[in-house]
MOPAC internal coordinates of N, CA, C and O (Angstrom, degrees):
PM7 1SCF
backbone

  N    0.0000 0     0.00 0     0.00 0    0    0    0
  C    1.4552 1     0.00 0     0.00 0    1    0    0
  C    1.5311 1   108.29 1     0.00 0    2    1    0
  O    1.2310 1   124.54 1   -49.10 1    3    2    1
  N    1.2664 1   108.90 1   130.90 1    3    2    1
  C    1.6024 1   117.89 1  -175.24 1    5    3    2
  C    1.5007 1   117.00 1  -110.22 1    6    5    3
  O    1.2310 1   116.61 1   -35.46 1    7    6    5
  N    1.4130 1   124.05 1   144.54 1    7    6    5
  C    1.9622 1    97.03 1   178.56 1    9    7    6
  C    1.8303 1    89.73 1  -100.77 1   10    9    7
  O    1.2310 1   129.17 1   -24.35 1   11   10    9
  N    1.2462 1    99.93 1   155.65 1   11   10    9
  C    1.2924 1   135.14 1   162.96 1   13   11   10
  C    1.0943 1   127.29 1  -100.11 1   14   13   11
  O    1.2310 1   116.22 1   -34.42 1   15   14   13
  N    1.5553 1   124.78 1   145.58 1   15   14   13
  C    1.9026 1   125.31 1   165.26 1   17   15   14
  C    0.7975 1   109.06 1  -130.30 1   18   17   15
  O    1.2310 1   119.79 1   -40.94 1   19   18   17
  N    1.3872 1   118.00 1   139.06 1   19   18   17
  C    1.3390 1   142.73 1   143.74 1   21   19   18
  C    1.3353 1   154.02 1  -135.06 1   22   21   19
  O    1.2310 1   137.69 1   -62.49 1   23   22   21
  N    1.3795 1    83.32 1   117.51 1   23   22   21
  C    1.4275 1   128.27 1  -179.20 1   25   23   22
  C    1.5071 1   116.92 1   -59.48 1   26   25   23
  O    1.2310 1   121.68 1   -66.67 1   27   26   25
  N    1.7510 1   114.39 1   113.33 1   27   26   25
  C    1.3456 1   133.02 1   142.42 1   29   27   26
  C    1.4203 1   145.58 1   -83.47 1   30   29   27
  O    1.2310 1   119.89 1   -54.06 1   31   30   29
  N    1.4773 1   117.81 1   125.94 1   31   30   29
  C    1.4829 1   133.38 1  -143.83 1   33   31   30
  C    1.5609 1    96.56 1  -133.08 1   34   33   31
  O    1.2310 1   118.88 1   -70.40 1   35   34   33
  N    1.4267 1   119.75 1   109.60 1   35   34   33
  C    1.5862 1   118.28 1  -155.18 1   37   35   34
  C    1.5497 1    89.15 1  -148.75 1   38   37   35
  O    1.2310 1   115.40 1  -169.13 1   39   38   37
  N    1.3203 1   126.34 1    10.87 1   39   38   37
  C    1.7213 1   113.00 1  -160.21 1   41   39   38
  C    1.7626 1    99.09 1   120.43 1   42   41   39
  O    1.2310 1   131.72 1   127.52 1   43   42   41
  N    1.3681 1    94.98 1   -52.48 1   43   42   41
  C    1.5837 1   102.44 1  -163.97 1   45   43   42
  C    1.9021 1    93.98 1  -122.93 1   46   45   43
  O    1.2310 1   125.23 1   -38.30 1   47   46   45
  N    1.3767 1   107.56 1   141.70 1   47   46   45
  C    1.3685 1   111.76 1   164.19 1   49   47   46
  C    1.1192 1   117.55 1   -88.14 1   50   49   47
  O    1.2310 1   123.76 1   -51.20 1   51   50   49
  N    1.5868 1   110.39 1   128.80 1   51   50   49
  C    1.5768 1   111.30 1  -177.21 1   53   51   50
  C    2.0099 1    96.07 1  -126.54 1   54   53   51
  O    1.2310 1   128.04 1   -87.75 1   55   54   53
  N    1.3577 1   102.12 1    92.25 1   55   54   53
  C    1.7325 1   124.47 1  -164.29 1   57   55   54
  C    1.9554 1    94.35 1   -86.28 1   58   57   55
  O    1.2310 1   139.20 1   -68.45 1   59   58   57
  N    1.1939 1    80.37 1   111.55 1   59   58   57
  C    1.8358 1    99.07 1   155.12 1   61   59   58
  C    1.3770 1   140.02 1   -46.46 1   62   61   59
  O    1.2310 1   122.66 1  -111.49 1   63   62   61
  N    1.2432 1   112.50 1    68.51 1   63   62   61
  C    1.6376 1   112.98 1  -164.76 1   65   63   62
  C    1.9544 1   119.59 1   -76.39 1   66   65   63
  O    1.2310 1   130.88 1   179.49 1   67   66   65
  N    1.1579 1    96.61 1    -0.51 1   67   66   65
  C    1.5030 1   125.64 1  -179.35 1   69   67   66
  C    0.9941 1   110.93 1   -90.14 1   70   69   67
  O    1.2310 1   115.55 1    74.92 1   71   70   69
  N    1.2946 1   126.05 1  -105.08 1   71   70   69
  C    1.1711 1   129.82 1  -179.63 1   73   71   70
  C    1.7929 1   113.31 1   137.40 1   74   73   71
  O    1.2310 1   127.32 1    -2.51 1   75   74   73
  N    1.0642 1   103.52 1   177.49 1   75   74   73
  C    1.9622 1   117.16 1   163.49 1   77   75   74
  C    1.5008 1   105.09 1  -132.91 1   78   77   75
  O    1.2310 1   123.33 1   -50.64 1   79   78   77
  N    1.3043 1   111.21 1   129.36 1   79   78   77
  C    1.4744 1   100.08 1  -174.51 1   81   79   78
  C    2.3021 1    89.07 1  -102.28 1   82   81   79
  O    1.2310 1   130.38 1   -37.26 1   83   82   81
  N    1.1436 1    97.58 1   142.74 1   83   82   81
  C    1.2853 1    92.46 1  -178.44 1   85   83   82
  C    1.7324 1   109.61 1  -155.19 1   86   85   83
  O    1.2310 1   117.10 1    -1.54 1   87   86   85
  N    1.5843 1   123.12 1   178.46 1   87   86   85
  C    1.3182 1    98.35 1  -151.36 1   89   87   86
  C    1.6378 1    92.22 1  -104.06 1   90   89   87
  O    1.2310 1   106.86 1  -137.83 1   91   90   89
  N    1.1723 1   142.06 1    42.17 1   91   90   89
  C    1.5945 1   138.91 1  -165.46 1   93   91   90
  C    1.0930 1   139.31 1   171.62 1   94   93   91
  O    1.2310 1    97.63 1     6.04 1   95   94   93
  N    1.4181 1   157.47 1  -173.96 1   95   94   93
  C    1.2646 1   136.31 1  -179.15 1   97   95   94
  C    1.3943 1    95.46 1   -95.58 1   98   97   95
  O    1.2310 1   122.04 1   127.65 1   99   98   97
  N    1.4647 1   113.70 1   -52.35 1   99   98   97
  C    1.1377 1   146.63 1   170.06 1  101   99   98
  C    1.5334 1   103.34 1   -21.18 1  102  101   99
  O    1.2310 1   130.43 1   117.41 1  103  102  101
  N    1.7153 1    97.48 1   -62.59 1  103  102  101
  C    1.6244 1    89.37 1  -165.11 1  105  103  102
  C    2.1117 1   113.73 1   -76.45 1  106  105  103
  O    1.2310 1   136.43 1   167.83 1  107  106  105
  N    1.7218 1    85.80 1   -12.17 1  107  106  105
  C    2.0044 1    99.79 1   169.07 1  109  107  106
  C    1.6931 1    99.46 1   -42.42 1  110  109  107
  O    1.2310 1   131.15 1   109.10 1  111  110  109
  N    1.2783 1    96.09 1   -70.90 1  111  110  109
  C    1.7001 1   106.97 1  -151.92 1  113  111  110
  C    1.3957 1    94.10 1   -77.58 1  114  113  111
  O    1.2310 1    97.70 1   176.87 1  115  114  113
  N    1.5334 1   157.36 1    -3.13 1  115  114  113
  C    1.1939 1   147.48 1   128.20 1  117  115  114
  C    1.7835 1   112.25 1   -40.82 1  118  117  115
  O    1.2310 1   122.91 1   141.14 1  119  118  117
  N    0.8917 1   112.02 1   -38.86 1  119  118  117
  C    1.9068 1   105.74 1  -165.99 1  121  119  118
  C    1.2196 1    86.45 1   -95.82 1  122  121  119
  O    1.2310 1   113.88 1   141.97 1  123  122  121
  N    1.6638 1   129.19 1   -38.03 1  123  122  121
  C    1.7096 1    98.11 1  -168.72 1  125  123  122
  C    1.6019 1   105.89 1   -71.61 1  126  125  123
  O    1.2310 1   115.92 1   157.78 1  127  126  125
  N    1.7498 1   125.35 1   -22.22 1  127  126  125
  C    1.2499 1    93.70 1   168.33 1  129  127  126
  C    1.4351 1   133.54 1   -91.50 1  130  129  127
  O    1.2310 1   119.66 1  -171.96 1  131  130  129
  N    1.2020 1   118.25 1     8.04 1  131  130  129
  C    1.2143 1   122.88 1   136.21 1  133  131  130
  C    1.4067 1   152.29 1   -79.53 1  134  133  131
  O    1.2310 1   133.70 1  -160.39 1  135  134  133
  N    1.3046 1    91.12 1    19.61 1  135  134  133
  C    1.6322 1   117.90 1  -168.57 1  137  135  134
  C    1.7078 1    94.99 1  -109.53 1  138  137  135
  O    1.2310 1   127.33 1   124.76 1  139  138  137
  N    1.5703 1   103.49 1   -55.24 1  139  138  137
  C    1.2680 1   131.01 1   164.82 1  141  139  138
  C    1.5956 1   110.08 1   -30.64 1  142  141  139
  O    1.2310 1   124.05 1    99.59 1  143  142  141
  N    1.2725 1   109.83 1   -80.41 1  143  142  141
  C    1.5658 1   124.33 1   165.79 1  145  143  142
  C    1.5931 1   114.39 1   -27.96 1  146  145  143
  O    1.2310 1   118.63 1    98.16 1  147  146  145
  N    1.2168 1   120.21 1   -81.84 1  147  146  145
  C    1.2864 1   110.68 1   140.63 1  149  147  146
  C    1.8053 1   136.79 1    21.25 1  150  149  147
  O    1.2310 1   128.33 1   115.29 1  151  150  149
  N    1.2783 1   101.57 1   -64.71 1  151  150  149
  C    1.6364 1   120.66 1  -145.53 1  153  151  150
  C    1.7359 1    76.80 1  -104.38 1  154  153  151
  O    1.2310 1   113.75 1   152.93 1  155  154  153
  N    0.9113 1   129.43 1   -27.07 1  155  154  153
  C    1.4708 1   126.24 1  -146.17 1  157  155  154
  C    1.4102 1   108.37 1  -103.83 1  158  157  155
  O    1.2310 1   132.10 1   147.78 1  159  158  157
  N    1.7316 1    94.23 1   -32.22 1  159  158  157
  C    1.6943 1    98.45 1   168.98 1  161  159  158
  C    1.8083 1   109.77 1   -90.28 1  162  161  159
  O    1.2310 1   126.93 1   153.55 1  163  162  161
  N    0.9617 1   104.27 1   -26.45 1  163  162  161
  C    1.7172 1    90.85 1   173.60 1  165  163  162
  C    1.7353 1   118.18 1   -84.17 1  166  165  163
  O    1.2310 1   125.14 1   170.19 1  167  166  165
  N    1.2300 1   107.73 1    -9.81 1  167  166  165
  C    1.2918 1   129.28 1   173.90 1  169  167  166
  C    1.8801 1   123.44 1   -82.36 1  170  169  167
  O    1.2310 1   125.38 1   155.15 1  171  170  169
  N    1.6391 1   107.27 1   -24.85 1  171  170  169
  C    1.5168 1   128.98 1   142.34 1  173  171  170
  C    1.3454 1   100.30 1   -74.82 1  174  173  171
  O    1.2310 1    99.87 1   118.30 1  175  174  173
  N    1.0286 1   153.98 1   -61.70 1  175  174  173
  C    1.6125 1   137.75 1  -176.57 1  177  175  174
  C    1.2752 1   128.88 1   -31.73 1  178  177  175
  O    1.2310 1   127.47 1   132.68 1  179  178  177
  N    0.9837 1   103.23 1   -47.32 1  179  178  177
  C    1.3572 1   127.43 1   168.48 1  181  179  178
  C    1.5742 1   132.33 1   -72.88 1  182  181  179
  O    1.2310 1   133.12 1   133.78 1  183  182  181
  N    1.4762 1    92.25 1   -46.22 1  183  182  181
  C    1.6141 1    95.01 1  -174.28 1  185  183  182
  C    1.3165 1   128.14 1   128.75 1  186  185  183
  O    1.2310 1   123.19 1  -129.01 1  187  186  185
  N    1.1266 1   111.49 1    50.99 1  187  186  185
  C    1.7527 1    98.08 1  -156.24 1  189  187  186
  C    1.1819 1   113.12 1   -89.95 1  190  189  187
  O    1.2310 1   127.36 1   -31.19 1  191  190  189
  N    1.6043 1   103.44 1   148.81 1  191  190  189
  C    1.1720 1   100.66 1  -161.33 1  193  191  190
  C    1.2486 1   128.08 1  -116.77 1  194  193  191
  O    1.2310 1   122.56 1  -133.39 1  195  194  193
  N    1.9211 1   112.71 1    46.61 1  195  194  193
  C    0.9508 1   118.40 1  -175.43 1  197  195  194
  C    1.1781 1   157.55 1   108.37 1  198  197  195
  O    1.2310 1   127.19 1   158.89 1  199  198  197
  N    1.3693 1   103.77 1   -21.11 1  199  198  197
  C    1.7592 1   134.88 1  -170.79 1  201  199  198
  C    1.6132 1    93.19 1   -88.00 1  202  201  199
  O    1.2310 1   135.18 1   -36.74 1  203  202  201
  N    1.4147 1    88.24 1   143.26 1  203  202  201
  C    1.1417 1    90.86 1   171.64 1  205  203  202
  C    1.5835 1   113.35 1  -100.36 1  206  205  203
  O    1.2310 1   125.07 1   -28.62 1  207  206  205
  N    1.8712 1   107.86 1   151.38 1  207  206  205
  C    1.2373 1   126.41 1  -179.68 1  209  207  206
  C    1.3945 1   138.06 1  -144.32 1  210  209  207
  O    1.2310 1   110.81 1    -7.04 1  211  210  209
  N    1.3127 1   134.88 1   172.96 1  211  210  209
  C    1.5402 1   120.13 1  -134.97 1  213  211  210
  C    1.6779 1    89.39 1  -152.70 1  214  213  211
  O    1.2310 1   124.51 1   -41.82 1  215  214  213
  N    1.5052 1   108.95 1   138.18 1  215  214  213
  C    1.8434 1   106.62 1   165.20 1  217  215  214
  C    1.5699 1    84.48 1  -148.69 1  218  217  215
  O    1.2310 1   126.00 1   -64.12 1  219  218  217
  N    1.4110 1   106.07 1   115.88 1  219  218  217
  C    1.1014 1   158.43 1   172.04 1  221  219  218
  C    1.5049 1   115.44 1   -80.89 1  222  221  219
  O    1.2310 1   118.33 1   -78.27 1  223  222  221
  N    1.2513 1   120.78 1   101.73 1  223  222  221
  C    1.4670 1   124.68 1   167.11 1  225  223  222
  C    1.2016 1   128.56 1   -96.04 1  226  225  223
  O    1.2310 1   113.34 1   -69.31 1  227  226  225
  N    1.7490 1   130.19 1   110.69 1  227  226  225
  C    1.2624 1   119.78 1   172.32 1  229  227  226
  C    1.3869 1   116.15 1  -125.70 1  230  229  227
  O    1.2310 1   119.64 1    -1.51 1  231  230  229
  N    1.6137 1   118.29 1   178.49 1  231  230  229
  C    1.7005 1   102.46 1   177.55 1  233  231  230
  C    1.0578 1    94.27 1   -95.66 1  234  233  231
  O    1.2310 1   126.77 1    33.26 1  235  234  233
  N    1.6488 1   104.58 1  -146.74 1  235  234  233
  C    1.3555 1   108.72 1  -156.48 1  237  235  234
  C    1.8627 1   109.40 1  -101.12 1  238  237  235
  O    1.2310 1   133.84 1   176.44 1  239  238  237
  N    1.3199 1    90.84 1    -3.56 1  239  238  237
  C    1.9852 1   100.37 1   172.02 1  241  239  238
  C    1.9605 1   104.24 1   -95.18 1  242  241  239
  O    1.2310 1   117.76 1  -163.18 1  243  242  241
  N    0.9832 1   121.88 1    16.82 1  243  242  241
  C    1.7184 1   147.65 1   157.64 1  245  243  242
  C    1.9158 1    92.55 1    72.07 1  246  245  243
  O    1.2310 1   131.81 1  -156.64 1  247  246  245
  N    1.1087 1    94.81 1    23.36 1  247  246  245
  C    2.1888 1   103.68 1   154.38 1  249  247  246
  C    1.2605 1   102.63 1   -56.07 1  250  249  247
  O    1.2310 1   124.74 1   -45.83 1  251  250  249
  N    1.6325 1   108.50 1   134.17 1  251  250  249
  C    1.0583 1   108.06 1   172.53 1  253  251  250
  C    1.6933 1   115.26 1   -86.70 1  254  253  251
  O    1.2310 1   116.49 1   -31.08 1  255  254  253
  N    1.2796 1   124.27 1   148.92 1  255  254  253
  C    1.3958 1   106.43 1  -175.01 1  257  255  254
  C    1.3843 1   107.20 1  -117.42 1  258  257  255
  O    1.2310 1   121.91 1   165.72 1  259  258  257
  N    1.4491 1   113.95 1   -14.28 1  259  258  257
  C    1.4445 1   108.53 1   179.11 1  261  259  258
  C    2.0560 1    98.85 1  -176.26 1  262  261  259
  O    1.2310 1   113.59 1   -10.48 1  263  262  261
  N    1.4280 1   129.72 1   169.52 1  263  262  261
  C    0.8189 1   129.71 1  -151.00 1  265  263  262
  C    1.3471 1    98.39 1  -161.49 1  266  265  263
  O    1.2310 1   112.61 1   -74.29 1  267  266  265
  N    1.5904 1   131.55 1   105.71 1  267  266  265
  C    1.3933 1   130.34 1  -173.04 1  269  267  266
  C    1.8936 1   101.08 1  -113.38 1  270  269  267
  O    1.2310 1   126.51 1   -72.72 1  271  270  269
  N    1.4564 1   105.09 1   107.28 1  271  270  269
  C    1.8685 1    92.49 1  -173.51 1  273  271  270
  C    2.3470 1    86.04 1   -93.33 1  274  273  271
  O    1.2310 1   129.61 1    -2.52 1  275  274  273
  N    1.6051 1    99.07 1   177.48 1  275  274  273
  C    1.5977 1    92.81 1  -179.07 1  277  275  274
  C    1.6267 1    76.80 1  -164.01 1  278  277  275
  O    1.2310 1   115.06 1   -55.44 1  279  278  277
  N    1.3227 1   126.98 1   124.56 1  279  278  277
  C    0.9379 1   146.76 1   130.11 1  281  279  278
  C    1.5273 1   147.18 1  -102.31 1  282  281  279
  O    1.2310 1   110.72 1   -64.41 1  283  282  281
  N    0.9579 1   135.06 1   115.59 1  283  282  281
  C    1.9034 1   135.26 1  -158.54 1  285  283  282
  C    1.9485 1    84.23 1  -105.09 1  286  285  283
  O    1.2310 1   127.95 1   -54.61 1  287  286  285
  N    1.4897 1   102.29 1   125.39 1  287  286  285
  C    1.6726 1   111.15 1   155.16 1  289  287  286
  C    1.3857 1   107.63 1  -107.70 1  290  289  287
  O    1.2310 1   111.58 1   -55.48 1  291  290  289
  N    0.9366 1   133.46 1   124.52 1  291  290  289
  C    1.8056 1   127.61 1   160.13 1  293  291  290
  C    1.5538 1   107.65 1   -62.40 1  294  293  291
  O    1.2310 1   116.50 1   -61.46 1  295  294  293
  N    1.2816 1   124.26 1   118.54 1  295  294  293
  C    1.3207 1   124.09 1   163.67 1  297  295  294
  C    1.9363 1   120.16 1   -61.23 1  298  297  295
  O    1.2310 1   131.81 1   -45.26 1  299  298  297
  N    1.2530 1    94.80 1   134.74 1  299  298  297
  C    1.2699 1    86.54 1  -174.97 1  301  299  298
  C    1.6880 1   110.86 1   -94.97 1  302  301  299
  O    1.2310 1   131.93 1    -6.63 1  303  302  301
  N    1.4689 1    94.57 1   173.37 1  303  302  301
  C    1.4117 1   123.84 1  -148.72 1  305  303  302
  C    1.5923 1    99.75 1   -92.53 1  306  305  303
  O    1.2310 1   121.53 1   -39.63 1  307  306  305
  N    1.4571 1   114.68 1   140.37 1  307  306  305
  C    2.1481 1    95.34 1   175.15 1  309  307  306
  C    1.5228 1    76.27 1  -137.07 1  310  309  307
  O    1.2310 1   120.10 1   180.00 1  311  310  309

C-alpha cells in the first residue's frame, strides 16, 4: 500500500498534505477520477463558472502519477 496526493489547481493551489493510502498506481488514477466526478457534480451545483482546472496525482517522492485537466466553454450563441 502506497499513499497518494492530490492536488487541486483552480486559480489557487489547494496541495494535499494527507494523502489516500491505496494499493496501486492504477488504483491512484481510479479514485482521482472519482474524486474528480465528485468535484464536478458539486461544482454544477453551484455554478461553475468556467475556469479551467486540474487534480493532479502524485506519490509521495512528488512522481507524477496521473493528471486530470476539466475545462467547461459555453458555446456561443449567433
Amino acid at each position: 500500500m502506497l499513499r497518494y496526493l492530490f492536488h487541486i489547481c483552480d486559480g489557487e493551489e489547494a496541495l494535499d498534505e494527507q494523502g489516500t493510502v491505496l494499493a496501486s498506481r492504477d488504483e491512484a488514477r481510479a479514485h482521482a477520477i472519482t474524486v474528480a466526478g465528485e468535484l464536478l457534480r458539486d461544482a454544477g451545483k453551484k455554478g461553475w463558472r468556467g475556469s479551467e482546472w486540474r487534480l493532479q496525482v502524485t506519490d509521495l517522492a512528488g512522481a507524477t502519477v496521473c493528471t486530470l485537466n476539466f475545462l467547461v466553454e459555453d458555446g456561443s450563441t449567433s
